[in-house]
N, C-alpha and C positions, 0 to 999 in steps of 0.2 A: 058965455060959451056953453053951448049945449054939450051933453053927455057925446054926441056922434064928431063933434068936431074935437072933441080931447079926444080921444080914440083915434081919431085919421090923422094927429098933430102927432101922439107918443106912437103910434107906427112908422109913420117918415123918419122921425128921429132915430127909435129903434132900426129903422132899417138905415140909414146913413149913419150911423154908428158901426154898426158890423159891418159894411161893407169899408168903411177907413180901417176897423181893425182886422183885418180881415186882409188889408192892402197893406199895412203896414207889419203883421205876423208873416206874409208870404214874403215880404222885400226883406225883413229880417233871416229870412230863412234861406233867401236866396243870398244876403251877403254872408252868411257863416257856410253856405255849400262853397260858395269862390275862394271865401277868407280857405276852406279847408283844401279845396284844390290846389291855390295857390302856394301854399303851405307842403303840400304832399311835393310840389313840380319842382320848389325849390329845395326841397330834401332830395328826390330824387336825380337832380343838375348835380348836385354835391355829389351826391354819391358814385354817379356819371363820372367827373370831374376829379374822384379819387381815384376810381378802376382805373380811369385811362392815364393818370400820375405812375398806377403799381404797372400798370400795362408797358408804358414808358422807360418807368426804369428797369422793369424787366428786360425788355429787350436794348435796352444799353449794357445792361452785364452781360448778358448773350452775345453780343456785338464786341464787350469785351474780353469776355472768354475767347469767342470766337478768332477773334486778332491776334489772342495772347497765344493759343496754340497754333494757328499759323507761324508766328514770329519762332514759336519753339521750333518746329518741325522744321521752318526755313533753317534755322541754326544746327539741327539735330542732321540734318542735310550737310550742310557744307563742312561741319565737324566730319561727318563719314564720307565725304565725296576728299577731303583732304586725306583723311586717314589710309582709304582705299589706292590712292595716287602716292601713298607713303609706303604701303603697305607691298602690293603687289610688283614692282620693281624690285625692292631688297629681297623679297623673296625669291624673284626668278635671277635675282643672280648669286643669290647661292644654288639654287636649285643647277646654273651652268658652272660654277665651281666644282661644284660634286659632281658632278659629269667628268669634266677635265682629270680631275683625282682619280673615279671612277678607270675611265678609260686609260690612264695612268698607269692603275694597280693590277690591272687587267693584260696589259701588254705582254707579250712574249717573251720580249727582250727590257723587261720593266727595271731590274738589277745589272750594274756590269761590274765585272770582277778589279780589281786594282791590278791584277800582273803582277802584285807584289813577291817577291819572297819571304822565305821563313825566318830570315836573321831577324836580331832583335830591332833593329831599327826602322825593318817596315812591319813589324808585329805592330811595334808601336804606334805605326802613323795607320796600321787597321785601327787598333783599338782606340785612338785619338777619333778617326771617321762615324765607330762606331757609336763612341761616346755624341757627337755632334747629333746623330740621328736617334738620340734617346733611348737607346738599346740598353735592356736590361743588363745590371753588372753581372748578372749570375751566367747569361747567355754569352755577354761579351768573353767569359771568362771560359767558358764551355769552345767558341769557337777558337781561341787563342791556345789553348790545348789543341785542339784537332789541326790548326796550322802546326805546328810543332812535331809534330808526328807524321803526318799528314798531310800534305798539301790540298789535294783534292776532296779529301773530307771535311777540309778547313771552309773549302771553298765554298761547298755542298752547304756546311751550315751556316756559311756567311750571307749567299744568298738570300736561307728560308729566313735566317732573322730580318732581311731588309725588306724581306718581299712581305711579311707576314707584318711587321710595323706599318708596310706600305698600307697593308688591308684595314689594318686597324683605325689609320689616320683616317683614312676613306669612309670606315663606319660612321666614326664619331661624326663627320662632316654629314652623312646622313643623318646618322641621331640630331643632332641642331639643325637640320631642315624640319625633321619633325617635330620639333619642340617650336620653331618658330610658326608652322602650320597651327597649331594646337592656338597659338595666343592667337597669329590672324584668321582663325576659322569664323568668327564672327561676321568676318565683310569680303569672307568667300562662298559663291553659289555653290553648294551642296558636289556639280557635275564635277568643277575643278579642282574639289577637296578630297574626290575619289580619283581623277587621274594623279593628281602630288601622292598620295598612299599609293597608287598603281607602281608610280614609279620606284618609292623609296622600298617597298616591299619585294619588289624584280631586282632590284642594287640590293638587300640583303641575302638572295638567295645565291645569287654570283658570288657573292663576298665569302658565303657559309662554304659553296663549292671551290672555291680558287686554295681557302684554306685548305681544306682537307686533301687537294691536289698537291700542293706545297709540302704537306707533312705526311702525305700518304702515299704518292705520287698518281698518276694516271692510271694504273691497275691492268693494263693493256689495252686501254679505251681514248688513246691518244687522239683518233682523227674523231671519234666521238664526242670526245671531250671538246672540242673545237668549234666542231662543227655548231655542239649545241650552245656554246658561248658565243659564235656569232651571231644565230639566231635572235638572241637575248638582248644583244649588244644594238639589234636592229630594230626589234619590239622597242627598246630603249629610246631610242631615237625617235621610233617615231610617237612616244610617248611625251617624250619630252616636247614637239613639234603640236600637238596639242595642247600641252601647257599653255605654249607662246601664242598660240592663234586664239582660246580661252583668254587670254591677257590680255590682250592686244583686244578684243572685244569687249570686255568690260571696261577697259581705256578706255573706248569709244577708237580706237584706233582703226581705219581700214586698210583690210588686209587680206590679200588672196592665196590658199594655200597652194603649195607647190601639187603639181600634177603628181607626183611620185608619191607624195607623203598622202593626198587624195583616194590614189589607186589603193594604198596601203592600208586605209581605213576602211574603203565597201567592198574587199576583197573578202 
């Protein structure tokens, strides 16, 4: 073998050499780029595959929240839609008690005398009456003097004691309106918490005035004094007329106001 033919022999070789390694560094290169993709794709699935686990059960607790305060609010509902239908009835019928008592203590003819005489046997069956209607012993004892003496001063003070007990009973019966106001102001609209004060506020000022009539008399303001008691007595009404239409709408009850009581409010 000549010198030119070793030379053309270790070039072929030389060159089919690197071109196999050369084939086999790039096929190696290409399975570690796959091996590393492959590797990245399934790390990144996982991690896909957790988000949407926390994604998951996120929104199952928010579904359960969510359900859990519905279920509240449904209950927190029927607890106040019961309380309210509890509520507003015993109210409006003391609010019509204290009316009755009201217009009661208010009357003209609210006291009437017993026609008794002064012996001791109808003192007694006074002072028995008086007893019955809770009258102070000191007053009871005051008017049982003035019958004695007296008849007509007996009288005078007989009445102011019944009539002024009458006033009294009357307050208190408002007082326990308002105090029953006061505990259900909670599941009353603001409008009807001001017409109940409207009304119990106009029944203490009558109350304050009927006293001071009783124990002061009329002062020579008798058709005055009247007049503006009726007045009062008719604001009342239709105060009270309000209440009931206000009630009867948060009932859901339907209800149409009288024409009169109508006129009396856009007047």
């Amino acid at each position: 073998m000549n010198i030119f033919e070793f030379f053309s022999l270790y070039t072929a070789l030389t060159t089919a050499i690197g071109t196999v390694g050369f084939f086999l560094v790039k096929r190696y290169i290409a399975g570690r780029v796959k091996h590393h993709f492959n590797t990245e794709l399934a790390d990144h699935k996982h991690d896909l595959s957790l988000i949407s686990e926390e994604h998951k059960h996120g929104l199952q607790l928010i579904s359960r929240d969510v359900e859990h305060d519905y279920q509240k609010r449904i209950h927190q509902f029927s607890l106040i839609s019961s309380k309210i239908h509890e509520v507003y009835p015993e109210l409006y019928m003391m609010i019509n008690d204290l009316m009755v008592d009201f217009q009661r203590s208010t009357s003209r003819l609210k006291t009437r005398l017993m026609f008794l005489s002064n012996t001791e046997a109808d003192l007694q069956k006074i002072r028995d009456y008086l007893v019955s209607k809770e009258i102070h012993e000191d007053v009871i004892e005051d008017i049982i003097t003035e019958y004695k003496f007296d008849k007509q001063k007996g009288d005078k003070k007989y009445t102011q004691a019944l009539d002024l007990k009458q006033l009294h009973n009357t307050d208190k019966k408002r007082y326990e309106v308002y105090m029953k106001l006061l505990s259900a102001e909670l599941y009353l609209p603001s409008d009807l918490s001001k017409l109940i004060l409207n009304l119990l506020d106009l029944i203490l000022d009558v109350i304050l005035e009927e006293q001071n009539r009783i124990e002061f008399g009329f002062e020579g303001k008798r058709t005055e004094y009247y007049t503006n008691l009726s007045d009062k007595t008719k604001e009342l009404s239709e105060i009270k007329e309000k209440i009931k239409i206000s009630i009867q709408k948060e009932l859901n009850f339907d209800h149409k106001p009288d024409s009169s009581v109508t006129e009396g409010t856009t007047s």
